[in-house]
N, C-alpha and C positions, 0 to 999 in steps of 0.2 A: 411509672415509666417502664416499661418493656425492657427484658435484659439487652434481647439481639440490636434494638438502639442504640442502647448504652453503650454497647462493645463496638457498634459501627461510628458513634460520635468518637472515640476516641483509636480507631484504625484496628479494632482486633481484639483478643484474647490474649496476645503475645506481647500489644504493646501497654494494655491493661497491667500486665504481671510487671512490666518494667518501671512500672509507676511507682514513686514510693507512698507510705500511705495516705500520706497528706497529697499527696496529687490526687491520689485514687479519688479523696472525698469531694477533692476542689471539682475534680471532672465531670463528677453526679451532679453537683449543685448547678454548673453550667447547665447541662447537658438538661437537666432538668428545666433550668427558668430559659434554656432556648425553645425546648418541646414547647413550655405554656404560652410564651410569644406566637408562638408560630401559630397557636389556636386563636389568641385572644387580638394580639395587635403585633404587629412588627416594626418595631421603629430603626429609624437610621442605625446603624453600625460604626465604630473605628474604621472596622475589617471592610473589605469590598469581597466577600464569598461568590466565588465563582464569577466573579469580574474582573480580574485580574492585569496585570501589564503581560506583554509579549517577554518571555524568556531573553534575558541575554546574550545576544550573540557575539562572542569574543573573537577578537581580528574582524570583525568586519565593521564596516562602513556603518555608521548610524543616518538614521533619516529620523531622528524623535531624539529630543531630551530627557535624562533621566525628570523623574517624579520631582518635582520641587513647588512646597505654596498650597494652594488651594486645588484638593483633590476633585477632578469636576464627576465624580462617580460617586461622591458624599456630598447632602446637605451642606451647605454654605454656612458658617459661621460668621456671628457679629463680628465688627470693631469689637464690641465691648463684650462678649461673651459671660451668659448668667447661667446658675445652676441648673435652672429649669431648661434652659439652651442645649445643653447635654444632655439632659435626659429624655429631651426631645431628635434630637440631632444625632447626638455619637454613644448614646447607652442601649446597652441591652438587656437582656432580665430584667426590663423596666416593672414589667405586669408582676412578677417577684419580690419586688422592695418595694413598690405599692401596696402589695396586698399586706407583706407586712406592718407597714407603718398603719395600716386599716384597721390590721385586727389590734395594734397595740394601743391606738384609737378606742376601739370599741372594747377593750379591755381597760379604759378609763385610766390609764399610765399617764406620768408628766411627757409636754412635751418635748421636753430634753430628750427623751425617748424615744418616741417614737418618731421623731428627728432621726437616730441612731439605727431604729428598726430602718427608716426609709432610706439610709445612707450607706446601711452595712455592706453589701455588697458590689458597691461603687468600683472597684478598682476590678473584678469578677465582669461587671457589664460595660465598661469601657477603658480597662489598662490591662491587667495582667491578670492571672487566677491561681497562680501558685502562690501562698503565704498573703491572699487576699487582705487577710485582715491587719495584716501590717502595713501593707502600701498604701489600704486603704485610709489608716489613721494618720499616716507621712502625707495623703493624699489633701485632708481637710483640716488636719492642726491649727493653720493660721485662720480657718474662719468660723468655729465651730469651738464650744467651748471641752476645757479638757478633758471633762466626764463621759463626752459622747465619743473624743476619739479614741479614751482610752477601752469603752467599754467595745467600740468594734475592732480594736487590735486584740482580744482577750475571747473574744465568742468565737473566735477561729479558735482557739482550742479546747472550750468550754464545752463546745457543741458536741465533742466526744467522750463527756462524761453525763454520767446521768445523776439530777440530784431530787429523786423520788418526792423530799421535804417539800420542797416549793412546785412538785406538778412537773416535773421534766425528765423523761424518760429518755432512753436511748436511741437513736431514731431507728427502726426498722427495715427502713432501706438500707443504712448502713451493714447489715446483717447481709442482707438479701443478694449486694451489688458486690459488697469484698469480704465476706464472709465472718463465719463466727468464733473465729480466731484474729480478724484485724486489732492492730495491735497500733498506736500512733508510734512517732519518734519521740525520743525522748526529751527532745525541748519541748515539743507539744506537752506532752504531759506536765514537764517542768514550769508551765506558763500556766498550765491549768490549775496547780496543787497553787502556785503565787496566788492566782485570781482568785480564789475560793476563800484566801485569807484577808484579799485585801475591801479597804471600805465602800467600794464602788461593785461590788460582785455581784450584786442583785442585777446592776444597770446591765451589765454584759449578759446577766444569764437570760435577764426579759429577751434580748434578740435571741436567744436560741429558742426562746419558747415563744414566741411570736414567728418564729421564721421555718423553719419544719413542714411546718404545717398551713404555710401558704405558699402552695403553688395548684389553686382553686382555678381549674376552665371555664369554671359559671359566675366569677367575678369579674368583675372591669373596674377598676381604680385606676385614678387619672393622676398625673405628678400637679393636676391643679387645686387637688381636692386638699393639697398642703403647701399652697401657697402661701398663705397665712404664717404657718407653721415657718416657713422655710424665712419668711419675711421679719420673722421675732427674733431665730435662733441660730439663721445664715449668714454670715457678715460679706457679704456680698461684696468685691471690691468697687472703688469706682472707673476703675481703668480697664475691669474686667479679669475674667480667670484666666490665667495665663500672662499677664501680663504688668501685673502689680507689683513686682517684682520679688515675690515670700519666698521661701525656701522649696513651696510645692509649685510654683508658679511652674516650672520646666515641666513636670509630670502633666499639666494641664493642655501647654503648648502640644506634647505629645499627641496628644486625644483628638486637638483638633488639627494636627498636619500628620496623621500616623505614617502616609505611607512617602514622605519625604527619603528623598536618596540617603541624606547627613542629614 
């Protein structure tokens, strides 16, 4: 990806530097699996980018109701809303967590896996992007078993250590976009030095090393080519995401009313 992008996806040079580091790296990864969208396929959004509501005019007279319900500037969501529904509908960086759940695929890994490869960035392509991989594992806990969301809350900070033994280097870009002094916070590190000891450490670090090094523009992977997949190891509810009432249910609602007044 080109720097002067990079610094235009996120408003500058100045607002770059205000980032702390873990922002820095969350911004690349966006900025990056939007660039490949944008080659490859574009799917629906949360966001409505440059579709916007008319600015608020205070003391005056309204002729429009605020946002409430179903945004008619985004795909329509089910009653019953399914995994695949979002990632059709309301995710981004789709072409991103496809490719990686492909190559962890074609890296002959369990599917618990590359379930996790395809899910890691979930909360990045349709809820938030700072401390992704936390939201993301409060995201899927109830439907996903705990190996997969433990290992995508722990690749968010796995991803900036290198561990040469199993093939995983430091990424490059990281160097190139925040230089060769970036230095994480120190919970980052603190989560990483835990993960590294803990029984599940492989599973987290396979996303880092399945995920780097997919953001390919000559690939097309489809969210149906892991249907299968998603149908063994996705507990899908029967009332639907958002609506089953789990502890992530609200995060889901989110996604699909994002631009709701309350």
């Amino acid at each position: 990806m080109d720097r002067r992008k990079f610094l235009a996806s996120v408003g500058g040079a100045s607002a770059l530097a205000a980032m702390s580091t873990s922002e820095k790296a969350d911004a690349l990864e966006q900025a990056m699996g939007e660039e490949l969208d944008s080659i490859v396929v574009k799917p629906g959004l949360c966001t409505t980018y440059g579709i916007e509501q008319k600015p608020i005019v205070r003391g005056g007279k309204r002729d429009k109701y605020f946002m409430m319900g179903h945004d008619p500037r985004l795909p329509r969501m089910s009653d019953k809303p399914t995994l695949i529904e979002f990632f059709k509908k309301r995710f981004g960086s789709v072409q991103h967590m496809c490719q990686s759940a492909r190559l962890a695929k074609l890296n002959g890994l369990p599917e618990k896996i590359v379930l996790a490869c395809l899910l890691h960035d979930i909360s990045v392509g349709g809820l938030i992007r700072m401390d992704h991989g936390y939201w993301g594992s409060q995201l899927l806990a109830p439907y996903v078993d705990e190996e997969v969301t433990w290992a995508i809350k722990y690749h968010q900070a796995l991803r900036f250590y290198a561990d040469e033994e199993v093939g995983y280097s430091y990424p490059k870009a990281y160097i190139r976009y925040f230089g060769p002094d970036f230095t994480p916070e120190p919970y980052v590190a603190k989560d990483a030095e835990y993960a590294k000891n803990h029984k599940w450490y492989m599973s987290a670090r396979q996303i880092t090393m399945n995920d780097a090094y997919s953001f390919d523009p000559n690939i097309v992977a489809k969210i149906e080519d892991f249907e299968d997949i998603i149908g063994r190891h996705f507990k899908q509810p029967e009332e639907g995401l958002g609506y089953d009432n789990s502890p992530s249910a609200h995060m889901w609602r989110t996604m699909i009313f994002p631009n709701n007044f309350l």
